[in-house]
C-alpha positions as CSV (number, residue, x, y, z in Angstrom):
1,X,16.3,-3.5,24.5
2,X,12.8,-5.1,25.3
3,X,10.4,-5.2,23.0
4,X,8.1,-2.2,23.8
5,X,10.7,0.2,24.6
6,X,11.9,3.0,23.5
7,X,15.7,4.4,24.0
8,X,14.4,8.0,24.2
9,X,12.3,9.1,27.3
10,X,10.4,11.8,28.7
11,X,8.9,14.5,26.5
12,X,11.4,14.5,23.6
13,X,9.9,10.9,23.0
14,X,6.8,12.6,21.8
15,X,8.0,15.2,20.2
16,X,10.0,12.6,17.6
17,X,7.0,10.6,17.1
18,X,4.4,13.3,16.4
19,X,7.6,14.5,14.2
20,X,8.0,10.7,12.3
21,X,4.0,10.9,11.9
22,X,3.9,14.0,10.8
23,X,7.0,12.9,8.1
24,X,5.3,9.7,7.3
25,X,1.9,11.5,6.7
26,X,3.9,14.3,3.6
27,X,5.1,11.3,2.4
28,X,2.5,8.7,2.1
29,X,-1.0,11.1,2.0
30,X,-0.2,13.1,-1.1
31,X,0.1,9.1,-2.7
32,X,-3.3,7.9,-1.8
33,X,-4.8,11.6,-2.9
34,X,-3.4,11.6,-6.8
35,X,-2.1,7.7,-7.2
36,X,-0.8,8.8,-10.6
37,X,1.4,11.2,-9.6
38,X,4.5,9.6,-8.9
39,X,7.1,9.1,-6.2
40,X,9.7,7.5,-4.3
41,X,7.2,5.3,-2.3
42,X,5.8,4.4,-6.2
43,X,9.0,3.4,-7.3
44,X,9.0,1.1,-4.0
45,X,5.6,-0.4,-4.8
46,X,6.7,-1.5,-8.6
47,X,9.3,-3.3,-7.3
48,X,7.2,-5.4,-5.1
49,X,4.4,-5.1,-7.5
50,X,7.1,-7.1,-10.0
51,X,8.5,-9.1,-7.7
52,X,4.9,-10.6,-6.7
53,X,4.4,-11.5,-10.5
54,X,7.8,-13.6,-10.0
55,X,6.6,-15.0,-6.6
56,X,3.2,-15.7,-7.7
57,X,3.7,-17.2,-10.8
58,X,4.3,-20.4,-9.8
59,X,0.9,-21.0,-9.3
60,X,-0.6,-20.3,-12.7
61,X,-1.7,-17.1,-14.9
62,X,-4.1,-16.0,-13.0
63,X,-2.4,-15.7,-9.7
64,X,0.5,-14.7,-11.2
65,X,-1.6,-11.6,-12.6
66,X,-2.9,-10.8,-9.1
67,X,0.2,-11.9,-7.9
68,X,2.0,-7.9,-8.3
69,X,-0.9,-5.9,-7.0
70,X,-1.0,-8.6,-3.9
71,X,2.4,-8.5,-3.2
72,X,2.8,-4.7,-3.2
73,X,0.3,-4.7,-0.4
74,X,0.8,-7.7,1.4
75,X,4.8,-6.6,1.7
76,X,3.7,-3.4,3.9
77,X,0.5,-5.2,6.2
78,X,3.3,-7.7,6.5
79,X,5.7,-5.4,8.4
80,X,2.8,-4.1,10.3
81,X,1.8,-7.5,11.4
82,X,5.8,-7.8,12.2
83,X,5.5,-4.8,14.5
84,X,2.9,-5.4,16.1
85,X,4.4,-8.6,17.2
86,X,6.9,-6.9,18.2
87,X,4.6,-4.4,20.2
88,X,5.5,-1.4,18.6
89,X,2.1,0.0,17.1
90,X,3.8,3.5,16.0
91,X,6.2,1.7,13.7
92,X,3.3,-0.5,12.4
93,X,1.3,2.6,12.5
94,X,3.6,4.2,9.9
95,X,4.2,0.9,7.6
96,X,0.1,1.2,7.4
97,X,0.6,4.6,6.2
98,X,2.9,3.0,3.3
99,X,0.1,0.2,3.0
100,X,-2.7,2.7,2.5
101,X,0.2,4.2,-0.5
102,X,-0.1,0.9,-1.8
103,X,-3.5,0.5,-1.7
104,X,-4.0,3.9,-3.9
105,X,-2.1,3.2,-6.5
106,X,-3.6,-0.7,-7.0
107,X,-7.2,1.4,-7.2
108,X,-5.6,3.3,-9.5
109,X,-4.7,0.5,-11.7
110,X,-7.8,-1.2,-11.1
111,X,-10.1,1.3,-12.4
112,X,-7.5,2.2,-15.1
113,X,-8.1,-1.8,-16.6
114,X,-11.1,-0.6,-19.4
115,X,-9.2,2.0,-21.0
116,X,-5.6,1.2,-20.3
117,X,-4.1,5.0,-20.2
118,X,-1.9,4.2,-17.7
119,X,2.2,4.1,-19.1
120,X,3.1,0.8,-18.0
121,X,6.9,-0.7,-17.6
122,X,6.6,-3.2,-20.4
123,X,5.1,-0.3,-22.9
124,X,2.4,-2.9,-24.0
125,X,-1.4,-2.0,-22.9
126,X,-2.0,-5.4,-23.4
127,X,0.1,-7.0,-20.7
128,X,-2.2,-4.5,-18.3
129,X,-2.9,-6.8,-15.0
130,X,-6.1,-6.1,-14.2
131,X,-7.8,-5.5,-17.8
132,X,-6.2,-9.2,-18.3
133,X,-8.3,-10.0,-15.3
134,X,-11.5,-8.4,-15.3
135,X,-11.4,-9.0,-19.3
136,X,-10.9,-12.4,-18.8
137,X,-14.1,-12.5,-16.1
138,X,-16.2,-10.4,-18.9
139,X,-15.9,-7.5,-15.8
140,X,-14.2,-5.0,-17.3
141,X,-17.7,-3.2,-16.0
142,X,-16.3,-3.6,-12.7
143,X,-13.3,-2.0,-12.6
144,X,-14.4,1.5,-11.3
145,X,-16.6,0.1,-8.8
146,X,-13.5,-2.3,-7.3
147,X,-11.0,0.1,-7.9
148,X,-13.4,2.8,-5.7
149,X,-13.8,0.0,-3.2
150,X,-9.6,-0.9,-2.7
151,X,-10.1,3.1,-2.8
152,X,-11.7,3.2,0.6
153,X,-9.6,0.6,2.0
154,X,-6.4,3.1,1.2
155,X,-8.9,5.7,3.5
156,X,-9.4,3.1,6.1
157,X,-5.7,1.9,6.3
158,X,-4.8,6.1,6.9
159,X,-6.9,6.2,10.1
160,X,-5.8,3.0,11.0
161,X,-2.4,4.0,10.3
162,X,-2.7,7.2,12.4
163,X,-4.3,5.5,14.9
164,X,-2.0,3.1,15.8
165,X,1.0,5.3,15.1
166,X,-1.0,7.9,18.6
167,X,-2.3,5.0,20.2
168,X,0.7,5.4,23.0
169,X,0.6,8.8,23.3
170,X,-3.3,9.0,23.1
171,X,-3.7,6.8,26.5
């Protein structure tokens, strides 16, 4: 099949992808609302979040620290850049939604760095990412303010998300 295409025609094609956004949007929205709260898509995030501390940390500490929260976005923008060579903006539409999922819970961590309340996999507070980071940096100050920022780009990645998962059916 050529890129672009679709097996299913006519008005059921529609109906499934309103249905898919719709299903991507239960899935991914109540995420980037209440980060903390836990899911399926979180459990999905940690994994890359760990496997980008693995990746990364062949180029020193401090990449290797950035290296989890990089990784567990760059893994969903990268299928939406793989879509969207493909020409399919509803699929990379709906990775964006996962993206934006992503995006929420790093905020979450960010802004979590001063206090370090957050129950993390290796039970330490100390091995925290980001209050290794911005306490290195003497920005611990920082951490709502960045985390509020990534915040807004978890907003922007929805619409965009949305956007590109309608843009067919919009014109």
């Amino acid at each position: 099949m050529a890129a672009g295409t679709h097996p299913v025609t006519g008005p059921w094609r529609g109906v499934g992808r309103w249905a898919g956004l719709a299903l991507a949007l239960l899935v991914t929205v109540p995420g980037v609302l209440r980060p903390l709260s836990g899911s399926l898509l979180s459990t999905v995030n940690l994994v890359f979040h760990e496997a980008g501390h693995v990746v990364f940390g062949l180029f020193g500490e401090t990449v290797m620290l950035l290296g989890g929260s990089v990784m567990q976005v760059l893994v969903p923008l990268g299928c939406a850049a793989a879509f969207l060579a493909r020409r399919d903006r509803y699929a990379a539409g709906i990775v964006t939604l996962w993206a934006a999922h992503s995006l929420a819970s790093v905020a979450a961590y960010i802004r979590d760095a001063p206090t370090r309340n957050l129950d993390l996999i290796t039970g330490d507070p100390d091995t925290h990412d980001w209050w290794q980071l911005l306490g290195a940096a003497d920005a611990l100050h920082l951490a709502a303010p960045l985390g509020s920022a990534v915040a807004f780009l978890a907003f922007v990645a929805i619409v965009a998300g949305v956007l590109l998962a309608v843009w067919d059916e919009l014109t």
